[in-house]
C-alpha positions as CSV (number, residue, x, y, z in Angstrom):
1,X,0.0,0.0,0.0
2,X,1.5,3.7,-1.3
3,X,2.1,6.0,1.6
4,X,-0.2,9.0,0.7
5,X,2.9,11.3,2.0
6,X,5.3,9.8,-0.8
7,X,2.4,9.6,-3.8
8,X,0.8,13.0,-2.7
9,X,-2.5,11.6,-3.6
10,X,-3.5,14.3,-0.4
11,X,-2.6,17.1,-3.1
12,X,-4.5,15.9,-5.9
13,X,-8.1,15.7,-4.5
14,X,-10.9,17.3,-5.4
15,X,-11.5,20.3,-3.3
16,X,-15.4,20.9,-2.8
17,X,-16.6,24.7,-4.0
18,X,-18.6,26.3,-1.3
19,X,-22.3,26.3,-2.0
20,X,-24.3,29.4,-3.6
21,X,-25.6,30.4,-0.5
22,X,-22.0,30.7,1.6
23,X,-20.4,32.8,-1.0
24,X,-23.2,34.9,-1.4
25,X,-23.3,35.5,2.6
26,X,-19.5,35.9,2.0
27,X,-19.8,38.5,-0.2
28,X,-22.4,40.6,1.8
29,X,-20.4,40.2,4.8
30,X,-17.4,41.8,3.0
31,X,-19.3,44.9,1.4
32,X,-20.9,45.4,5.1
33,X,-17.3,45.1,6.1
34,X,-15.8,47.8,3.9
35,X,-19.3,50.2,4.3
36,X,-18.1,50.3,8.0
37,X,-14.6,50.8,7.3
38,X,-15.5,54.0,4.7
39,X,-17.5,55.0,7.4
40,X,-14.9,55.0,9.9
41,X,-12.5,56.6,7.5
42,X,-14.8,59.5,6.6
43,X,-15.3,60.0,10.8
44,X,-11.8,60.2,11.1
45,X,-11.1,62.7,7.8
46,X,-13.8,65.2,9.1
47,X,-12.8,65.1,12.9
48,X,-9.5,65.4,12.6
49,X,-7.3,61.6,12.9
50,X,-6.5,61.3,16.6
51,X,-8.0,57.9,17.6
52,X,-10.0,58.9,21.0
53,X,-11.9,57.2,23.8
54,X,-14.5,59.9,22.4
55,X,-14.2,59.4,18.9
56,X,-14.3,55.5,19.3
57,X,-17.2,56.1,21.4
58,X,-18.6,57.6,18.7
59,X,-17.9,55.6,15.9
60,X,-19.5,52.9,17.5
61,X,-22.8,55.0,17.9
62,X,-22.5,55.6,14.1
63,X,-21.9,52.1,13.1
64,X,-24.8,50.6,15.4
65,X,-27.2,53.2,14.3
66,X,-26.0,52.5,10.5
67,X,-27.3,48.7,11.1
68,X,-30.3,49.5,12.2
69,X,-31.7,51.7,9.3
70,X,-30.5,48.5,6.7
């Protein structure tokens, strides 16, 4: 019997493509991701870059209240 570590039969199987469904909740994750993060940008651009407790505060209030008007 071949040793699967000398054959590298482990390299050549199939690998199984996600379903319809998982990439497309992929995908929506990662634009809801990057919204956020341009909204977090444009905070920081018109207030100034300094990182607060305040501003994180903040940022938080704007990316709660974001979700809940989707």
């Amino acid at each position: 019997m071949a040793n699967i570590l000398t054959t590298g039969a482990a390299y050549s199987a199939p690998i199984s493509k996600p379903s319809f469904l998982t990439r497309l909740l992929r995908v929506q994750i990662e634009a809801r991701q990057r919204q956020a993060d341009r909204a977090v940008e444009q905070y920081l651009a018109t207030r100034g870059f300094k990182l607060t407790d305040d501003a994180e505060r903040q940022i938080e209030r704007l990316l709660s209240n974001a979700g809940r008007q989707l």
